[in-house]
C-alpha positions as CSV (number, residue, x, y, z in Angstrom):
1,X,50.4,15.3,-14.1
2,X,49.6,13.5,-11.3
3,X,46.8,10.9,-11.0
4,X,44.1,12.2,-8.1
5,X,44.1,9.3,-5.7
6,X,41.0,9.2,-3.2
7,X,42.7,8.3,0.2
8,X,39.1,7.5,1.8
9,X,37.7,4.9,-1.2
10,X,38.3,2.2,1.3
11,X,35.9,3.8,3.9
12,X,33.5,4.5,1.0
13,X,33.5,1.0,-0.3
14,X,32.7,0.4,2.9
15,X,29.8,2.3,3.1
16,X,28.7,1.3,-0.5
17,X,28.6,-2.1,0.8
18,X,26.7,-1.2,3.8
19,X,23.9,0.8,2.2
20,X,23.7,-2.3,0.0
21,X,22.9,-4.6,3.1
22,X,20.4,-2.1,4.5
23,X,18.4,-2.1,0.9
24,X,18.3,-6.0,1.3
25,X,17.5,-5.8,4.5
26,X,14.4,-3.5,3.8
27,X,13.7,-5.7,1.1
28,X,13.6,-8.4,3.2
29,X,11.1,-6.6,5.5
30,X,8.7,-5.7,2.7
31,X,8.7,-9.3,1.4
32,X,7.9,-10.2,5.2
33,X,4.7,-7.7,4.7
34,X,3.5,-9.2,1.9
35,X,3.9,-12.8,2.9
36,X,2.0,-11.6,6.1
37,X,-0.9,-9.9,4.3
38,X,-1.2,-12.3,2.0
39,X,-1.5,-15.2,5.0
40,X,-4.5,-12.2,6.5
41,X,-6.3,-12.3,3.3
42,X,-6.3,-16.1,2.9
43,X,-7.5,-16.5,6.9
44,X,-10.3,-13.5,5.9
45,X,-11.3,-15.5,3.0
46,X,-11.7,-18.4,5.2
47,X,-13.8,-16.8,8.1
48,X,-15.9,-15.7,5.4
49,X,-16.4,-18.9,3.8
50,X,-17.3,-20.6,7.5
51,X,-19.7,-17.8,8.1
52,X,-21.4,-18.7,4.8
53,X,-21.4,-21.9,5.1
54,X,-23.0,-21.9,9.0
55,X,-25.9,-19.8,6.9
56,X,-26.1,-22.4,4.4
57,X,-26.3,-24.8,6.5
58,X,-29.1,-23.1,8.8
59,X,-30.7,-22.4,5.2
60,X,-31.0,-26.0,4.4
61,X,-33.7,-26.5,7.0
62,X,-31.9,-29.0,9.0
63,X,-29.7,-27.8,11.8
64,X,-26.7,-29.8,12.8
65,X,-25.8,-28.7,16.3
66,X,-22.3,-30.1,16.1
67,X,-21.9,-29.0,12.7
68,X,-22.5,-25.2,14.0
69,X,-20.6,-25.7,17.4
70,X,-17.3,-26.9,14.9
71,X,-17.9,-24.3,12.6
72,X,-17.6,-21.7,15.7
73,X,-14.6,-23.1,17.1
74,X,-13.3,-23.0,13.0
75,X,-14.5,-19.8,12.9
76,X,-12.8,-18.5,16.7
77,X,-9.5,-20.1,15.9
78,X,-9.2,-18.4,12.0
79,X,-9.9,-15.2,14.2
80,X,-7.6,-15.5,16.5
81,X,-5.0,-16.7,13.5
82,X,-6.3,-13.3,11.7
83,X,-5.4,-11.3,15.2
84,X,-1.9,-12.6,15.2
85,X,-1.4,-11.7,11.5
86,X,-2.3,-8.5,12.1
87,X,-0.1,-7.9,15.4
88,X,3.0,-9.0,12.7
89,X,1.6,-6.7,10.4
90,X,2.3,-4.1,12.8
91,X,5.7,-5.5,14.1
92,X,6.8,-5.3,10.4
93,X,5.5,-2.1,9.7
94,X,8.0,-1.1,12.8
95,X,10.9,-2.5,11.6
96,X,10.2,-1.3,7.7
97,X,10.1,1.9,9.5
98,X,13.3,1.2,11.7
99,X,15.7,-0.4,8.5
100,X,14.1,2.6,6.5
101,X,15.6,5.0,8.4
102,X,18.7,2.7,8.8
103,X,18.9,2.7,4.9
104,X,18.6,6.9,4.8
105,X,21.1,7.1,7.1
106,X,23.6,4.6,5.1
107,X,22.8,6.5,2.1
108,X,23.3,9.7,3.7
109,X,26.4,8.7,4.7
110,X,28.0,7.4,1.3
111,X,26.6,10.8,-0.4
112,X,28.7,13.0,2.0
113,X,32.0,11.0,1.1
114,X,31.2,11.0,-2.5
115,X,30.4,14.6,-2.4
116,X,34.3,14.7,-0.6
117,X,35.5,12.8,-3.2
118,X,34.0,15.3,-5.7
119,X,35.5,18.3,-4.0
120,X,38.7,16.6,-3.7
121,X,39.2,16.0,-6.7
122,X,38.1,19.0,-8.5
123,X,40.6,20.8,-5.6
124,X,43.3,18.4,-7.2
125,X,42.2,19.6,-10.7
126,X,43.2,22.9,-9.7
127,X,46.2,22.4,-7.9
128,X,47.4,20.3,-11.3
129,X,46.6,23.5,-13.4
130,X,48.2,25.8,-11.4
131,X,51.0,23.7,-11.2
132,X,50.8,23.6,-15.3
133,X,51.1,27.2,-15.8
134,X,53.7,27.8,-13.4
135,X,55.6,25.6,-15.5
136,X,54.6,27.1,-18.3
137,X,55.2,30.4,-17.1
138,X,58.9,29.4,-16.3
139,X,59.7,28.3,-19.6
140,X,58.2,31.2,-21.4
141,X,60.1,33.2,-18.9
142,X,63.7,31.1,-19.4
143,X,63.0,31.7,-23.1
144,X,62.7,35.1,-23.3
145,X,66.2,35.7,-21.4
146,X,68.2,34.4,-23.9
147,X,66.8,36.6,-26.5
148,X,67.5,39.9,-24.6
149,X,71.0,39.3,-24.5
């Protein structure tokens, strides 16, 4: 019996190996995300604290001009920081998007040869058994002649 021999496993491997570099590539991009909103939160957590200590500060009964006016440029350039985390946020979510669709497609791709490869080889199956039977059938058929003679 002859062994079934997949003539496109190359150009699957290949495939394989691509759909592997979309998936770290998509990692990649979510790990970008979180790194980003983790940066957003820490820049929130810091408007907030130079909001509370401005009120503080105006609390304490003694109000330091230049303290405020430093504490409003602190507080303009964290939200200009925050508006830049969240442009990056979008840009990421993007290109998540984009290798997410990259990474279907790679999958798709790799399903449809395996699902060759299936067929193919269950079309080899057969072909084997038929093969099998005929022999079969001819040496049930070379045995019987002898015996009618």
């Amino acid at each position: 019996m002859a062994r079934f021999r997949y003539r496109l496993a190359p150009l699957l491997k290949i495939r394989e190996n691509v759909r592997a570099e979309r998936q770290t590539e998509l990692s990649k991009a979510y790990e970008a995300q979180r790194i980003v909103n983790e940066q957003l939160e820490k820049v929130k957590s810091d408007i907030a604290d130079c909001l509370n200590e401005g009120r503080e500060s105006i609390r304490s009964g003694q109000v330091r001009i230049d303290h405020l006016l430093a504490l409003r440029r602190h507080e303009a350039h964290l939200l200009a920081q925050q508006a830049h985390a969240e442009g990056q946020l979008v840009e990421i979510g993007k290109e998540i998007e984009r290798r997410r669709i990259a990474l279907m497609e790679a999958d798709r791709e790799v399903k449809v040869l395996e699902k060759l490869k299936e067929k193919m080889k269950e079309r080899h199956h057969q072909e084997e058994l038929k093969a099998e039977l005929k022999q079969m059938d001819e040496i049930a058929g070379r045995q019987r002649k002898p015996q009618t003679a």
